[in-house]
N, C-alpha and C positions, 0 to 999 in steps of 0.2 A: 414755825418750822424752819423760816431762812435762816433763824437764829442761830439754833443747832448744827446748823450747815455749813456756818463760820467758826463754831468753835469744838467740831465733831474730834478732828485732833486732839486739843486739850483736853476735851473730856475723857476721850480713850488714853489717854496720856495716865491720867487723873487716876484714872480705875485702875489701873494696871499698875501702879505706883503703889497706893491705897494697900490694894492684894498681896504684891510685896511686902509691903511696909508692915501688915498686920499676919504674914506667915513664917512659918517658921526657917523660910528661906533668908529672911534679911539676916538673918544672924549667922548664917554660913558665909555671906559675901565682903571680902577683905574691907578692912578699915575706908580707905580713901571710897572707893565705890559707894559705902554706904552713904558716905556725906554727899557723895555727888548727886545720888538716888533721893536721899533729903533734901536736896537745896530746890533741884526739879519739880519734887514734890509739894512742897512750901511754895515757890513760884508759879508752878502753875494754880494751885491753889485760891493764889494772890492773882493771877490773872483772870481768873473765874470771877469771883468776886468782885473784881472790879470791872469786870463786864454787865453781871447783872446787873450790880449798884447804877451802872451809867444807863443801863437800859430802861430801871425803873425809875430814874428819875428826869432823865430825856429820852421819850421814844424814841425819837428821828431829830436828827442833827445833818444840818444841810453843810458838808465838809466844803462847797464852791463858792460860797457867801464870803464877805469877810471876816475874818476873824472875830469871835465876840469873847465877852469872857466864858460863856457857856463851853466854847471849846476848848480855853486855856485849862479850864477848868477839868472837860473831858479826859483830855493829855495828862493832866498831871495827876488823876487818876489810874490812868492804863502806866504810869510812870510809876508814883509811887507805892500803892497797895504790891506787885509784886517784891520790889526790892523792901517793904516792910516786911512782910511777909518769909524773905531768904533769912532777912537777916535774923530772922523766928522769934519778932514783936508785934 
């Protein structure tokens, strides 16, 4: 449940994007808005996902330790899954 509690934003983010996305309202909302509503959308997406991904494959990561690759690794996940994801690959 702390989980949820970290990333309660992006998921109301998520949904409400989603709802959007799949009503008949996207299609009334001017050109530039729509792309900005998709990019949010795709990014938070990509930030989801690479949240779980990190969580199911390191529950706990001690961020006070030195650095190891586990974390470069962490990083470059919360890094690259959303900007893969904007760029809608």
């Amino acid at each position: 449940m702390t989980q949820i509690k970290r990333v309660w934003l992006e998921i109301i983010l998520f949904l409400c994007l989603m709802i959007l996305f799949f009503s008949n309202a996207y299609s009334h909302i001017p050109a530039p808005i729509q792309l900005a509503a998709l990019k949010m959308l795709l990014t938070n997406a990509g930030f989801l996902h690479a949240h779980v991904l990190r969580k199911l494959v390191w529950t706990e990561i001690v961020w006070d330790e030195p650095l190891k690759a586990k974390h470069y690794v962490a990083i470059a996940i919360y890094i690259t899954f959303p900007v893969c994801y904007a760029f809608g690959g």
